[in-house]
C-alpha positions as CSV (number, residue, x, y, z in Angstrom):
1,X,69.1,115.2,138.2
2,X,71.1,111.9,137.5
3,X,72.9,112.5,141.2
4,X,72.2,111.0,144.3
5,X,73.6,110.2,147.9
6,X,74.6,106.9,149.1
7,X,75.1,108.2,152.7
8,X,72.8,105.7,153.6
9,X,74.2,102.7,152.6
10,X,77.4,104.4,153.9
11,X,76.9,104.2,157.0
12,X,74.9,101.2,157.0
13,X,78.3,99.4,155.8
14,X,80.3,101.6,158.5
15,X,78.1,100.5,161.4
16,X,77.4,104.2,161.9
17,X,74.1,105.4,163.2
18,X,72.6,108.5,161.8
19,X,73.1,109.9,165.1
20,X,77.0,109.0,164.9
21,X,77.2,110.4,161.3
22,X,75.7,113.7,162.5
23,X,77.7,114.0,165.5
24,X,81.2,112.8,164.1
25,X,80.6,115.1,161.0
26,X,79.1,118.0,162.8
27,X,77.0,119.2,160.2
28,X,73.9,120.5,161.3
29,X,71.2,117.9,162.7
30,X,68.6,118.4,159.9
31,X,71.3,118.5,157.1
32,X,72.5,114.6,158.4
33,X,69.4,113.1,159.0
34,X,68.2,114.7,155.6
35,X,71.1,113.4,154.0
36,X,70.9,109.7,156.1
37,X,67.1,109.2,154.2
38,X,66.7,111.2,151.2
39,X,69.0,109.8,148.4
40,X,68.1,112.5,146.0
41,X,69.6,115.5,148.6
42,X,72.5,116.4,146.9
43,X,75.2,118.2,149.9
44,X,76.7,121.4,149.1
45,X,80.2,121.6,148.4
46,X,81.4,122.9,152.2
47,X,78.6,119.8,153.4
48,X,80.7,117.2,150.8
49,X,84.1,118.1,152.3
50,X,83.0,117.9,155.9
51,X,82.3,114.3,155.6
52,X,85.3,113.5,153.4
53,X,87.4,114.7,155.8
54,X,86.0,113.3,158.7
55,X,86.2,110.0,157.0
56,X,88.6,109.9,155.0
57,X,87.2,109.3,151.7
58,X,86.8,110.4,148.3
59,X,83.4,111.9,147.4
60,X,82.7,109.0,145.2
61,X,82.1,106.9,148.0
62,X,79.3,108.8,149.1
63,X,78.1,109.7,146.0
64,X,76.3,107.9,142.8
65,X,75.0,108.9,138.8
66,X,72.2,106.9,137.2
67,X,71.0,107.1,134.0
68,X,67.6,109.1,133.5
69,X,66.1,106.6,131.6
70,X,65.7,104.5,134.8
71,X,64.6,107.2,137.1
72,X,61.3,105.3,137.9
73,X,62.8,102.4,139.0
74,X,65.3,104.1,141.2
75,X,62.5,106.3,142.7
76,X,60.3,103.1,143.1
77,X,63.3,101.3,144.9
78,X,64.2,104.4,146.8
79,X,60.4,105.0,148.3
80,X,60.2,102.2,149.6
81,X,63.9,102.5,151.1
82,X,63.2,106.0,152.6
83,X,59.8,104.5,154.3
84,X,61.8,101.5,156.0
85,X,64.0,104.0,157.2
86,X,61.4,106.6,158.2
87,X,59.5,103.7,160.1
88,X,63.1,102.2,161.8
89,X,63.7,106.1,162.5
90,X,60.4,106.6,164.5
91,X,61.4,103.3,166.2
92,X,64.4,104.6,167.3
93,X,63.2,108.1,168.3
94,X,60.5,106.4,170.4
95,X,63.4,104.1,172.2
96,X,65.6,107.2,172.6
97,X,62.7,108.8,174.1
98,X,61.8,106.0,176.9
99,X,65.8,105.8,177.5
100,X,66.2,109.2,178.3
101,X,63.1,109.0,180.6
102,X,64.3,106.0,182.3
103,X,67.9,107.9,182.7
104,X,65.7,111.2,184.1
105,X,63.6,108.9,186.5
106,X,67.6,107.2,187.6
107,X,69.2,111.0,188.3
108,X,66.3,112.1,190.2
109,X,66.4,109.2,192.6
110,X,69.9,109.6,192.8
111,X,70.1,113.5,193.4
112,X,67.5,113.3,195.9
113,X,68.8,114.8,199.2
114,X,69.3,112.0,201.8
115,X,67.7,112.8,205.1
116,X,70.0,112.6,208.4
């Protein structure tokens, strides 16, 4: 199919985070971050909408044709753009992870009870 998202670069342009994007569209968390690093998912109509509203802009923006006759380049070019973003993804995950920890480890000395 000749269609692809540029949610992506979207965002990227927006200063958005995936996380943003998921939260300000509220479509559901796999549908975004799908969305965020697979070019070639295509969103449904009711998907399409929510983000053009929340946004306010015309599909177009988000959305992109290529001709089929250079399908292997764009795949080429895209592979290699979904792995960056795979790898700055983990990245991320992995400094969620030891923020949320450190914010966990802050609460519990804070909610400790005090001794009198």
């Amino acid at each position: 199919m000749p269609v692809f998202n540029k949610i992506s670069k979207f965002i990227e342009h927006k200063g958005i985070s995936r996380y943003r994007f998921w939260q300000d569209t509220q479509l559901g968390r796999d549908t975004a971050y799908r969305l965020c690093n697979d070019p070639f998912y295509i969103p449904t109509g009711n998907v399409l909408d929510k983000i053009c509203s929340t946004y306010k802009i015309q599909p177009g923006e988000i959305l992109g044709w290529y001709d089929e006759s250079e399908t292997s380049e764009l795949t080429a070019e895209s592979s290699q753009e979904i792995q960056l973003k795979q790898n700055k993804k983990q990245k991320e995950d992995i400094d969620n992870e030891k923020e949320k920890s450190k914010l966990i480890a802050i609460n519990a000395v804070f909610s400790e009870p005090k001794a009198s």
